[in-house]
Structure formats: C-alpha cells, structure tokens
MARZA-353759 format. One record per residue: residue in one letter; x, y, z of N, C-alpha, C, CB in turn. Coordinates in pm, whole numbers, plus 50000, padded with zeros to 5 digits. Glycine has a CB too. Example, Ala and Ser with C-alpha at 12.3 -4.5 7.8 and 13.67 -1.06 7.14 Angstrom:
A513194943150780512304955050780513204967050780511314955350905 S512854977550708513674989450714512905000350787514084994050572 
//
This chain:
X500854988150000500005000050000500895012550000499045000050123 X500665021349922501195035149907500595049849996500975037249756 X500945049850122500685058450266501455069450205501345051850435 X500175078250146500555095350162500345102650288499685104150066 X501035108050365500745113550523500865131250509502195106250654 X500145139550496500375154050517500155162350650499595159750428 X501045170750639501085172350870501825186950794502755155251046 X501535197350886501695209650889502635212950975500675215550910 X503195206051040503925203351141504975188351177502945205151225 X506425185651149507215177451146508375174751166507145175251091 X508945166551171510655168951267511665177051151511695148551318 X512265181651212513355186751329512215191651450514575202351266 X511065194351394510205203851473510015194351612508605208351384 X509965195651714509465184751862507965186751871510215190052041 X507255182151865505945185351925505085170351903505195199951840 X503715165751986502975156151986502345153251807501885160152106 X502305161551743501745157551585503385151251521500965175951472 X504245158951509505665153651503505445137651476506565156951654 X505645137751622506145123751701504675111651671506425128251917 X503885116951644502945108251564502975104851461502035110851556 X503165108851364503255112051241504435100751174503605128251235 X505505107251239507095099851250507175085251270507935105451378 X506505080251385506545068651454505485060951347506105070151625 X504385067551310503755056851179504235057751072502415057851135 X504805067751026505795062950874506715053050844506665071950835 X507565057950998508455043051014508095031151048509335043151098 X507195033951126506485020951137505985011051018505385024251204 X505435018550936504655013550810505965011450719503405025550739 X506875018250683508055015950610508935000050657508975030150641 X508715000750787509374988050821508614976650766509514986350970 X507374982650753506444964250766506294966250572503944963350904 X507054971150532506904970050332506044981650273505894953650265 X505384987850373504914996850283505115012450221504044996150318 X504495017150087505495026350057504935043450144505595026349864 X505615047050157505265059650243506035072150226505415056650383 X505195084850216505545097350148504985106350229505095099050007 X505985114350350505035123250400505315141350363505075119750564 X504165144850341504555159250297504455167150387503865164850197 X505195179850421505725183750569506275196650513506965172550658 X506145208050580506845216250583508595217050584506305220150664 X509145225550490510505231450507511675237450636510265240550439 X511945236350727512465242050836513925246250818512295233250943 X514325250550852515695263150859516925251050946515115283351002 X516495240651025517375236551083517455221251040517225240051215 X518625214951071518295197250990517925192251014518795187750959 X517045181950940516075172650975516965158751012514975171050848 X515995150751081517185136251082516855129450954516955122751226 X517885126350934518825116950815517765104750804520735110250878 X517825098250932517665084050911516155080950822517675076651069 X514495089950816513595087750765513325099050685512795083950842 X514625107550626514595119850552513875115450387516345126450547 X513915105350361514365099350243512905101150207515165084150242 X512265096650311510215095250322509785110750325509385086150517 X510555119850341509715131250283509865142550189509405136550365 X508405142450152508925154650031508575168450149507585155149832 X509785177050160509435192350195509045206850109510515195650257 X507585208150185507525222350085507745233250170506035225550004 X508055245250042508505255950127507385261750211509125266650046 X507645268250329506345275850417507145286850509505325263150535 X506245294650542506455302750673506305294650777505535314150695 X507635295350803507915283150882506895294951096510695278050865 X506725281551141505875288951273505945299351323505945284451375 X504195297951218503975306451210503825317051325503295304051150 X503705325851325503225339451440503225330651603501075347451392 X504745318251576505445313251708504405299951728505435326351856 X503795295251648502925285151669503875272251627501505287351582 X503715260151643503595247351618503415243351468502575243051696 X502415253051362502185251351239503105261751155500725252451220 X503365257651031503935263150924503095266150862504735257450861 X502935282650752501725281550637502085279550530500915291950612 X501935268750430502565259550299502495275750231501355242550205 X502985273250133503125281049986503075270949891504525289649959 X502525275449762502075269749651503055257549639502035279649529 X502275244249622503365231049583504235235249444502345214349541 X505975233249461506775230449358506335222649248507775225349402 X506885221449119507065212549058507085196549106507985216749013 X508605202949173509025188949211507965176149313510375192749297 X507465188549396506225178449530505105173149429505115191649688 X504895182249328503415173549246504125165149180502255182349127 X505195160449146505875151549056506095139549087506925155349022 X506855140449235506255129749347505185126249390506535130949442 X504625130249374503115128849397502985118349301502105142349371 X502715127249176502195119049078502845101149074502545127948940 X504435103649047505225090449109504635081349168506115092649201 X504525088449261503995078549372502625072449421504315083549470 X501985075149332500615070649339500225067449421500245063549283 X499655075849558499175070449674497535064849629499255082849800 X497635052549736496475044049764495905050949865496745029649801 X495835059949936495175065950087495975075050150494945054850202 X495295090750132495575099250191495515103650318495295103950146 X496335102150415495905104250561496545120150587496625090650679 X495315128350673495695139550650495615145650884494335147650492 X496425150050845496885153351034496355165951056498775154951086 X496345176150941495095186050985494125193250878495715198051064 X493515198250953492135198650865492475214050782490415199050984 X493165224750791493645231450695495165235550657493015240450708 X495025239050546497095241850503496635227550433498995241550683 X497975219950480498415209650408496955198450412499945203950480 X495795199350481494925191050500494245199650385494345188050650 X493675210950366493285213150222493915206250072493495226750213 X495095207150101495715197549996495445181550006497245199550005 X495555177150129495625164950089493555162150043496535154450240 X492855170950092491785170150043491455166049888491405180450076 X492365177449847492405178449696492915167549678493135189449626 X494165165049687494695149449636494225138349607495295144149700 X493205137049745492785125249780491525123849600491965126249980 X490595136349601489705135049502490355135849350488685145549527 X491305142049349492315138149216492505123449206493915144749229 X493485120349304493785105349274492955094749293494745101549337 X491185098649353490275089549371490525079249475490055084149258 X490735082349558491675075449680490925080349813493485081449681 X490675070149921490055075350031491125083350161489255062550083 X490065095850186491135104850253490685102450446490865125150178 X491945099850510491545102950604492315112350679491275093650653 X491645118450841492395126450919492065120151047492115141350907 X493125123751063493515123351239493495135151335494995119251260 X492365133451405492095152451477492765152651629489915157851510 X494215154951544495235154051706494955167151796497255154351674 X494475179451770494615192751871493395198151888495545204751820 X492855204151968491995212951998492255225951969491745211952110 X491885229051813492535241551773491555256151863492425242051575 X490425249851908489735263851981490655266252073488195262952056 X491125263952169491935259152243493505271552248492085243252181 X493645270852076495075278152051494905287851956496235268852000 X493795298551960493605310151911494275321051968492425312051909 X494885318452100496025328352150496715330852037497035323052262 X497095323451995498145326551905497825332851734498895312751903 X496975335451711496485343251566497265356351612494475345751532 X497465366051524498105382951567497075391751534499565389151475 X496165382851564494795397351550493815389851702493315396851317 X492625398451689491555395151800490355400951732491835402051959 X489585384951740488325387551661487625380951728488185384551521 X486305382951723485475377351792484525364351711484735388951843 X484005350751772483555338551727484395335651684482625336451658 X485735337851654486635323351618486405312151662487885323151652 X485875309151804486125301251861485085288151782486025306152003 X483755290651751483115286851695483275286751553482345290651735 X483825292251532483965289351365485085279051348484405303951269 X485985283351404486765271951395486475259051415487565273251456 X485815256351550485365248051551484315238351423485035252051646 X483455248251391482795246351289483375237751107482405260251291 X484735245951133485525236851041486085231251043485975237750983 X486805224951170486985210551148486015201551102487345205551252 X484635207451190483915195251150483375190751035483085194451210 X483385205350986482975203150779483745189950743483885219250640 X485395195250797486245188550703486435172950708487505194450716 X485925169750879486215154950940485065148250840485905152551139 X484115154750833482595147150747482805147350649481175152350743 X484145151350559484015151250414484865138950402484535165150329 X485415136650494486585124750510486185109250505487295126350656 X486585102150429486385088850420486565078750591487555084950298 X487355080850685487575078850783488405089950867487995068050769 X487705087551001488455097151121488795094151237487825106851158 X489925093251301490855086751375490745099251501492465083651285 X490535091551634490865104951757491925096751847489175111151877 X492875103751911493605097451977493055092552088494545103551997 X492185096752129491205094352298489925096552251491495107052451 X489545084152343487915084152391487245096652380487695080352542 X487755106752468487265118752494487575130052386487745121952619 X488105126852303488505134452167487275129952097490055129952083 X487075118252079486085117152002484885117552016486155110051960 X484585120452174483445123152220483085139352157483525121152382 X484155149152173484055156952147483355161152006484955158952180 X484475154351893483835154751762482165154551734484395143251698 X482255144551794480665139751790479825151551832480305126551899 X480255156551962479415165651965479365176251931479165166652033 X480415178651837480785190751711479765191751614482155187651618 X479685174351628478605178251499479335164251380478905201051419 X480435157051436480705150151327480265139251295481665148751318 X479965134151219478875123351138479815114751139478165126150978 X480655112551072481425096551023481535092251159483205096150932 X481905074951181482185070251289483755071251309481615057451294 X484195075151434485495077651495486105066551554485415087251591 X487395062651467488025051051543489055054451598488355040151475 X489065050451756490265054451863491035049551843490285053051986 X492275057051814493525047951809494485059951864493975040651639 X495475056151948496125064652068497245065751931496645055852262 X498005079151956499185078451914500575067751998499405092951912 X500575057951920502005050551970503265054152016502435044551891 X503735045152147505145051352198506235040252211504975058652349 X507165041152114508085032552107508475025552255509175039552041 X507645016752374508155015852487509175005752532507245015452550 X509564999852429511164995452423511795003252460511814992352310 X511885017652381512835025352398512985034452474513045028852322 X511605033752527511545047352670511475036152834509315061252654 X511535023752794511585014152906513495015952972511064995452826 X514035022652883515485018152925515965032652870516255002052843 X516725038053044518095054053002518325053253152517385076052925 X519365065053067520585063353199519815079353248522955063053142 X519375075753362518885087253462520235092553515517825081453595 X520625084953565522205086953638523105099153605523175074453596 X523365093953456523855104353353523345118253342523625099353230 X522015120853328521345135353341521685138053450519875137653328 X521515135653535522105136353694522835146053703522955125053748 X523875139053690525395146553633525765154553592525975143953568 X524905153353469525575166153392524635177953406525815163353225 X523165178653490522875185253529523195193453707522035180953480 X523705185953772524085186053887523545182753971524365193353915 X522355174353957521385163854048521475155554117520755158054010 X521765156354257522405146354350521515133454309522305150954524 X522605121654319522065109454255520075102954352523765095454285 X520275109454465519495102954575518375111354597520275100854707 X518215123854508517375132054536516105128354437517985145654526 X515115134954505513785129054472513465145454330512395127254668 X513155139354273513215147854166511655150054067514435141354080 X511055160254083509565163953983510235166753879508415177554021 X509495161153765509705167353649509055173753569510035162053596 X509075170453462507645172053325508445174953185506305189453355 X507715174353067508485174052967507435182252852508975158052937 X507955190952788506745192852663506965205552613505085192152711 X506335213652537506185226552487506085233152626504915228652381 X507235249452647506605255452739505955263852696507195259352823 X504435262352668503885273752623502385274252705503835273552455 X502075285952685500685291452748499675277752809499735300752606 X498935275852697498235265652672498155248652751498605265752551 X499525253352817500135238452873499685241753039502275235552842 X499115254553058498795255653261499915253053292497675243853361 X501375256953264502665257553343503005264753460503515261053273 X502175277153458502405284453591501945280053675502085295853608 X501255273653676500095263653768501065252353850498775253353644 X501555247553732502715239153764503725244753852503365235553648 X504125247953768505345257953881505195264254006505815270153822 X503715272654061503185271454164503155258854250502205274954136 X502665249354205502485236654258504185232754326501835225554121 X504715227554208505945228754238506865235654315506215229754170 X506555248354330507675261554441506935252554561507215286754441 X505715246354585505355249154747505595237154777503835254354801 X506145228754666506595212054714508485213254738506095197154541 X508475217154660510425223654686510645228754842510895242154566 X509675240354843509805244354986510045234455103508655250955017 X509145222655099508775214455214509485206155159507365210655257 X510665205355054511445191555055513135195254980510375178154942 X513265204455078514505210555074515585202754973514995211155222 X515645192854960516385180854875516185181054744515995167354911 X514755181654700514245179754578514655189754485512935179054585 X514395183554367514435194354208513335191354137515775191754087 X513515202554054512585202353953512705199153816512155211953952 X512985190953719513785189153546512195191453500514825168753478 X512675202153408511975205153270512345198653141512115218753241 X512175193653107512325191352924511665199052849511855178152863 X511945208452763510855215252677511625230152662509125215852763 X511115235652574511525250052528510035257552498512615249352374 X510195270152514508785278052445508745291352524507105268852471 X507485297452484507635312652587506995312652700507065326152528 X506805297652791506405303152899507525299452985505065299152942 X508755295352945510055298053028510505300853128510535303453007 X510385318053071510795326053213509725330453298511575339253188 X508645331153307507535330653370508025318153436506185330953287 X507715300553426508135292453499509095295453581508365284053445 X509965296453542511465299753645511155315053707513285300653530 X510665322953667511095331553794509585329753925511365351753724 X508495323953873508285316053983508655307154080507845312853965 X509825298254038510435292954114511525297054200510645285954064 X511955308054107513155317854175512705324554310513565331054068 X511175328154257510865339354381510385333054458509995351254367 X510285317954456509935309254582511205300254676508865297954520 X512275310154601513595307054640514315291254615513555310154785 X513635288554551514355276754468515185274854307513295268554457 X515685290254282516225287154151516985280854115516525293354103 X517935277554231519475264554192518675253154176520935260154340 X517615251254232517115233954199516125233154068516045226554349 X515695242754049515115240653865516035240353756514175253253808 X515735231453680516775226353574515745227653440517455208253610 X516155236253372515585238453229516385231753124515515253453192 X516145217753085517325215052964517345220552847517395202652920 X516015223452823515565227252675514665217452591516815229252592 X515145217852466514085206552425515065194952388512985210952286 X515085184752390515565170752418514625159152339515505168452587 X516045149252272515875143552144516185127252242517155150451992 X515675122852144516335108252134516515104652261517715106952057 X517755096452295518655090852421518515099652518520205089152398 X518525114752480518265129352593517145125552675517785145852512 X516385125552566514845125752641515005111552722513265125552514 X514925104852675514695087452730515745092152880515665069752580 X516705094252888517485095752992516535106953073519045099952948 X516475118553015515245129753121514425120053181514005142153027 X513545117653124512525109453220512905098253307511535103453144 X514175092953282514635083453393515215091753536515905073553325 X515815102853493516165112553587515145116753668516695122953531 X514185114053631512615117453717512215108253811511285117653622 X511695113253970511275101154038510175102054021511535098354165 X509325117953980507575112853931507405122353808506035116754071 X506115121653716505885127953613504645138553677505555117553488 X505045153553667504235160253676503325165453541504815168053744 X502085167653521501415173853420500155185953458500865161853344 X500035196053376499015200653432498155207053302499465210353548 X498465197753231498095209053102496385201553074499565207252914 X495435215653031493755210153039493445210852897492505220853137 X494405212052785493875213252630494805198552547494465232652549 X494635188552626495605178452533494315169152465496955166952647 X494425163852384493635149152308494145136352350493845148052139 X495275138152386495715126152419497095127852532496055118552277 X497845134852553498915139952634500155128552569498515139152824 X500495128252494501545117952431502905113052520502115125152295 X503205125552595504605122052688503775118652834505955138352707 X502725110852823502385108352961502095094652897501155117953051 X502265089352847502765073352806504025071152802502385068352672 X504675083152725506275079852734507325076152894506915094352666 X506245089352991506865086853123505965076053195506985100853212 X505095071453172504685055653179505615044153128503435053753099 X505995045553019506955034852972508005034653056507475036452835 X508545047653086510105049653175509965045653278510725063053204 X508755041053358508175038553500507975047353602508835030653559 X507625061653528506955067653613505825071953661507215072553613 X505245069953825504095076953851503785087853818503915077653943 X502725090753767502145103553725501115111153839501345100453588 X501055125253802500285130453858499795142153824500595130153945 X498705143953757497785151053683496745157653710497425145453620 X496085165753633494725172553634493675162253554494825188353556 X492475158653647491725151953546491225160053426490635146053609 X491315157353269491035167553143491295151453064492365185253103 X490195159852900490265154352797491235144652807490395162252706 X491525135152722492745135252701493865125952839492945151552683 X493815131352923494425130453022493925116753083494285142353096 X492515117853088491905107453198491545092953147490515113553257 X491905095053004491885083452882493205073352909492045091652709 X494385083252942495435072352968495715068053104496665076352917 X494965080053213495945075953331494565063953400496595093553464 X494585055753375494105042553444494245040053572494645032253396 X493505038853671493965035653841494835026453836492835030053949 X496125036053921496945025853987498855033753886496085003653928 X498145040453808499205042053777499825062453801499085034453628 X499295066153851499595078353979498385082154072500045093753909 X498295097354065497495104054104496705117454019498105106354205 X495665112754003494585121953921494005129653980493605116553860 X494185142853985492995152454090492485160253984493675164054233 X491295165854026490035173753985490775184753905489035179954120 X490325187453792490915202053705490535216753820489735204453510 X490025212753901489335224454012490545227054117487735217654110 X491265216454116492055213554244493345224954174492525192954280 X493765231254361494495244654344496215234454357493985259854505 X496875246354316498195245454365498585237154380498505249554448 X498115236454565498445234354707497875217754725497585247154817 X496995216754650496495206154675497145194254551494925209354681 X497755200754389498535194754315499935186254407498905206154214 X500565203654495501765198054568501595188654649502395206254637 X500615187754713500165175554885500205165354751497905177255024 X499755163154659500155147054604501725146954546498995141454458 X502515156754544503355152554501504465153554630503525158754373 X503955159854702504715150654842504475139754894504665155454955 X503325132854854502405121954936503425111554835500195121954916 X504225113454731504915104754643505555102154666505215105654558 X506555113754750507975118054784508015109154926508225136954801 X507225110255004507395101855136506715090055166507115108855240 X506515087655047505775069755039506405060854917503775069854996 X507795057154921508825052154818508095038854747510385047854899 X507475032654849506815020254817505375020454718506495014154958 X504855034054765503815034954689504055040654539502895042554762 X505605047454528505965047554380506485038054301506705055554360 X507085026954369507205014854321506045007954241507525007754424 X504965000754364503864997754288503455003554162502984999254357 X503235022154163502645025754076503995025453955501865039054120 X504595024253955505835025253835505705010453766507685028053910 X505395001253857505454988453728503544990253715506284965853804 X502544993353717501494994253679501405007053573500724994053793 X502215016953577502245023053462503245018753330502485035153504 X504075008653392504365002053227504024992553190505494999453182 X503004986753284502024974253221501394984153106500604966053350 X500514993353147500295000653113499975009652970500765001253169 X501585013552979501765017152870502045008352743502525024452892 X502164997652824502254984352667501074986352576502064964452717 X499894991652630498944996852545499005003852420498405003052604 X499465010952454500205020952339501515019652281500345033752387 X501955007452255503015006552219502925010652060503494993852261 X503835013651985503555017451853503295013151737504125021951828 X503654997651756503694990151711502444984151632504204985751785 X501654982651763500244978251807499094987851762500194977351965 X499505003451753499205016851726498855013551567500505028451764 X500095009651501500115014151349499325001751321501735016151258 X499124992251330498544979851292496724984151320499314965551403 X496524995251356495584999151403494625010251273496165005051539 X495965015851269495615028851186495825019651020496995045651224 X496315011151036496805005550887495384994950860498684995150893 X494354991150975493754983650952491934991850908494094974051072 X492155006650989491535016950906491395022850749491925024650956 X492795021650726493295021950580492185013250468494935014050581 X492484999450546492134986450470490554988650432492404971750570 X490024990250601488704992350600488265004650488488314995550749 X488465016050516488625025250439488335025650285489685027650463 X489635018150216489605018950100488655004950016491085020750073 X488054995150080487354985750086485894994450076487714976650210 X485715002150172484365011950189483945019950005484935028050338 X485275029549979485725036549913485485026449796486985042049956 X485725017549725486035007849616484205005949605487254991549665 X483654999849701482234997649714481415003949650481834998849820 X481565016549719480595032049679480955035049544481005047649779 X482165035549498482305039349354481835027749267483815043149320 X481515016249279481235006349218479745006149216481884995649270 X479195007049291477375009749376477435022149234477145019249633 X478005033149266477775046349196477905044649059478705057149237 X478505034748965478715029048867479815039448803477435025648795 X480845045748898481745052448861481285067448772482545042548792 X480095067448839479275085648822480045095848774478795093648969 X480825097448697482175113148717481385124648722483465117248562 X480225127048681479625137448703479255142548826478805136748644 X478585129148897478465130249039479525140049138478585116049079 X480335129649067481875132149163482675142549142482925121549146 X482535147348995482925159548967482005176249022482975157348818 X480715169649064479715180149164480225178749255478245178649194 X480385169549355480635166849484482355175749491480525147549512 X483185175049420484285181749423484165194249407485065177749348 X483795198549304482855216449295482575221649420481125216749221 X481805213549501480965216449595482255215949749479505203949584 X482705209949718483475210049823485025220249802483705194249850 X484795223949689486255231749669485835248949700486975229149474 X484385249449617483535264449687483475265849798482175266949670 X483235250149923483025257550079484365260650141482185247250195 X485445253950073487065257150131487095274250099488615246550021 X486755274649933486985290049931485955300850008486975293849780 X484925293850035483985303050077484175303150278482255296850003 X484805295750322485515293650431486365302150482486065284450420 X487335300050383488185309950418488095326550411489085306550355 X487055327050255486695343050285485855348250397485975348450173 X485195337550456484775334750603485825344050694484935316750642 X486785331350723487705333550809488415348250809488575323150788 X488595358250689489165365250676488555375250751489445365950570 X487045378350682486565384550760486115390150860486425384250750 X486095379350976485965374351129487095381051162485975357651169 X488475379251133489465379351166489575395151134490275368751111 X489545405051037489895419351071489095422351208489445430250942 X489625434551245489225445251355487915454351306490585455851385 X487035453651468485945458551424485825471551370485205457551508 X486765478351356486735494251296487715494951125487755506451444 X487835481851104488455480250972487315474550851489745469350992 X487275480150765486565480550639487055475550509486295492350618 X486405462350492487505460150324486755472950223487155438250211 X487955468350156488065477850016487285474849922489325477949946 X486245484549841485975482349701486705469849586486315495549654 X485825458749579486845451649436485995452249324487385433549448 X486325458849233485655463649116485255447149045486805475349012 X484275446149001484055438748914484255432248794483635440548913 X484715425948741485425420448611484415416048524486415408348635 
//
C-alpha cells in the first residue's frame, strides 16, 4: 500500500503531531509499505535516518510562534512525486494548510482520505496576531465540515472523540492512541542527566516534559511545584521543553527561592529525552487542552508515577493505579500535597511505576500502526464499494468536488473576515 501522510507540522520540529506522524511512517516503512510524508521546510536539519520519506515544501515556517507552518504553493518537484507515487490513501493530520491539499489529492487521485484530529485548535487562538470575535466557533465549525468530508476519522482518545461527535461530526470515529516506542523509553541512563545537570544521585526529583507554552497551565505547575520544593528542601525540579512560557516558569520558582534546583534542559531528542525521564522520580502534568497527552505514556513506559489534572485527554490514559489524578478544580496546594504524598511513600511509587508500564504496553507503537493501517484497509474497501454501487458517476463526483472546493473558498473568505478589527473596512473590488 502507498501511505501519503500530510502534517503541517514535522521533525526537526518536537511537538505531539511530530512524534505521531514519525513513529507511523516508520512504522509502516518497516512492515513494506510505501510511504511519502509531505511536511513543511524548516531552517534547521532534519534527521537523516527517515529523511528519504519526505517530500518538503516551502512555508512560513511557525507561524506567528505557533507549532504550524503556512505551505506556499506546491513546487514542481512535490506534484511530481506525487504523481510518482501514486498514493492508495491519503491520511491527513490537519484539517487546513496541508489538509486542504491532501483534500484535493485525495479526490484527484480517487483515493480515500483520512484525518487524524490530534489538537483542539479552539483551544490555541492565543496565538492568531489579531483579535476577533467567534473564532472560537467557527473554527470549531471547520473542522467539523472537514472530518465529514473524510472517508475515515481517527481520535487519539475516547474523549476526543466524544468531542467530535458533539461538534457535529457524522462519520464514525476510530480510537487509536498515538503510539510510543516503549522499548525505547523502558530503558536510560537517569544517572547520567544527573550529572551533567548537577542532580544529586538520591534526590527525589519532579519533572515534566513538553512545549513551554501558554496553553500547557505551566504556571500552575510551577506554583504547585515552588510549594513542594519548599517542604522538601532536597528535591528538584527537570523541565524538558523549550517555548515562551520559560521565564515566567522559572522566575516563579526563583521567587519561591528555589532557583538552583530548577533545571531547564531545553528541548531534548532521542537518548536525551529517554534519559530525562529516567532522571525523574515522578511525572508532573498540568496541562487542560491535550487529546491525548503523548509524553504521559512515554513517562509511563520509563516507570513513572504520574500526577495530573483530570482533562480530555488526560483521563483516557491515566488508568487507576498508575499515579494520582485530581480534579481540574484542584488548586496549587492541593497538586503539591500529592506530590509530596509520592515523595514520602517510596513504596507506593514502586507499585505505581510497574502498573504504569504494564500500562503503557497499550500504546506501544507498534500495536498503534497495525491499528491505523487496519483503518486504511477498512477505508479503502468502503471507498472501492461506493464507487462501484455509483457505477463510477464522474459527474456526480465531479459536483461533489465543485461543491466542496467552493466551501474551502467560501471558508476561508469566512475566516478573513471574522478575523479583521471591528473598525476596519474592506476595500471596494471592482468587478470584472
């Protein structure tokens, strides 16, 4: 089978669509099949080892500091590959940019399209450089156009797809978690970070790992955190992650007089990361906009207890027994009392450390792609049916494409409009 994958977002880049995306290409490449993912251009190098699997187009690379790139018109060269490569099934990671394209693709090459609705884009309208009012709903509104135009739709969590549904989306939603290589996050040298961060080997250590940005409730964290430092004079704090809520984090911790014990690595690859989370004696999280929280399997695999805000997303993976889940209501003070209740009960992090990598065998990636590949099957089986039933209609199908290429354009002149300021006026366009 020929797996076209389009993502607006991809490595060198770190982020949860990334690391999804990545882990099923290779995945699918290992088991024979052919795979082409189209991905934005980035300024810094990509890794070598699955470079070969993508075609890059040029974009404004993230954008206005976001996670997404905005494509520019496909090269020569990307439609050429394309054509080459004759994908059997378009799987598309978001619903505009490069998910408009693979839209198109999919009805060019007559091929069933699907998406995977990894983010809660209402969620990350902070980040547009204007302020308009109903985005929130409109946006919303178009994903769901786009999930219903889709041959199949994939949510990482239960509660993701609960959501859809009650968006408004029609097709049936098959759960399938993004996969975590837990071979490879089962085994690192904690020891080593240690070290080279200056982390006494014996000290009880909070961590967390991810984008530091807004959206993630980090100050929350870090609150939580200053008032558990306080009462455990010994302890640290390791960050993994880069973004702009940074220095906000740290000088909360500073002004709670703990700045020598917070450790900011940055953002962390490979063996880095796998070693970060071993350097951890528990996994802190606090973030309330995830679909699935992807590095809270990874620090499951590593054997760590977790301890979280119940949210979306969140309450899908953490299963009793494998930390502590409190109420999205719950303050601070009451985050920190469980993460001392961790710190002075060694035995009770034991237990929970081999029940979170029973655990995470769930999500292994393996198990993941055999999942999403068996959607495919279904999929294009569905797809073959209907055009056969339809007696291969082109007229039909050539309406149905019309129709769906006017609401993209009529969408977006949507979107434009929403988006100026209420004291701004478009311009006269003369008529042709």
């Amino acid at each position: 089978m020929n797996i076209c994958l389009m993502t607006n977002t991809y490595l060198p880049h770190v982020g949860g669509v990334a690391k999804s995306v990545s882990t099923c290409a290779r995945s699918f490449h290992r088991q024979g099949h052919g795979v082409l993912v189209i991905a934005p251009a980035y300024d810094e190098p990509a890794p070598a080892d699955d470079e070969a699997l993508v075609e890059r187009v040029v974009a404004i690379k993230r954008f206005n500091h976001t996670d997404f790139s905005v494509r520019l018109p496909f090269a020569t060269a990307c439609l050429t590959r394309l054509r080459q490569f004759a994908p059997d099934v378009v799987h598309s990671h978001h619903p505009f940019l490069l998910g408009e394209n693979a839209l198109r693709l999919s009805m060019a090459r007559r091929v069933p399209l699907i998406f995977t609705h990894h983010t809660r884009y209402e969620d990350y309208l902070h980040y547009l450089p204007f302020e308009a009012v109903d985005l929130k709903a409109f946006v919303t509104s178009l994903c769901t156009y786009y999930a219903n135009h889709c041959d199949a739709v994939i949510a990482p969590s239960a509660s993701a797809a609960a959501r859809l549904a009650a968006h408004g989306v029609l097709r049936p939603v098959e759960v399938i978690p993004t996969g975590t290589d837990t071979a490879r996050f089962a085994r690192g040298d904690g020891a080593a970070l240690r070290r080279r961060m200056g982390i006494p080997k014996d000290a009880f250590v909070i961590g967390t790992v991810g984008r530091l940005a807004p959206e993630k409730n980090l100050e929350y964290l870090a609150q939580a955190a200053a008032r558990s430092l306080r009462r455990l004079p010994g302890a640290h704090f390791l960050v993994a992650g880069d973004g702009p809520a940074g220095p906000a984090l740290r000088r909360i911790l500073e002004e709670a007089g703990a700045g020598e014990r917070i450790h900011l690595c940055g953002t962390l690859e490979g063996s880095d990361l796998v070693d970060a989370y071993h350097a951890m004696s528990v996994f802190a999280f606090s973030s309330l906009t995830e679909t699935q929280g992807l590095v809270l399997t990874e620090a499951m695999a590593a054997g760590l207890p977790v301890v979280a805000l119940r949210a979306d997303g969140v309450q899908d993976v953490m299963t009793p027994g494998v930390g502590l889940m409190l109420e999205t209501a719950a303050s601070p003070e009451v985050f920190a009392r469980a993460l001392l209740k961790l710190a002075q009960e060694p035995g009770l992090r034991t237990r929970m450390s081999g029940t979170a990598r029973r655990v995470a065998a769930r999500y292994d990636h393996e198990r993941c792609a055999q999942a999403v590949l068996d959607v495919y099957r279904e999929a294009g089986r569905r797809y073959r049916a209907q055009r056969s039933a339809a007696g291969q209609n082109h007229l039909k199908s050539l309406q149905r494409r019309l129709s769906v290429e006017w609401k993209l354009i009529t969408n977006k002149a949507k979107f434009a409009v929403k988006s100026l300021p209420s004291d701004m006026s478009l311009p006269e366009i003369p008529l042709c």
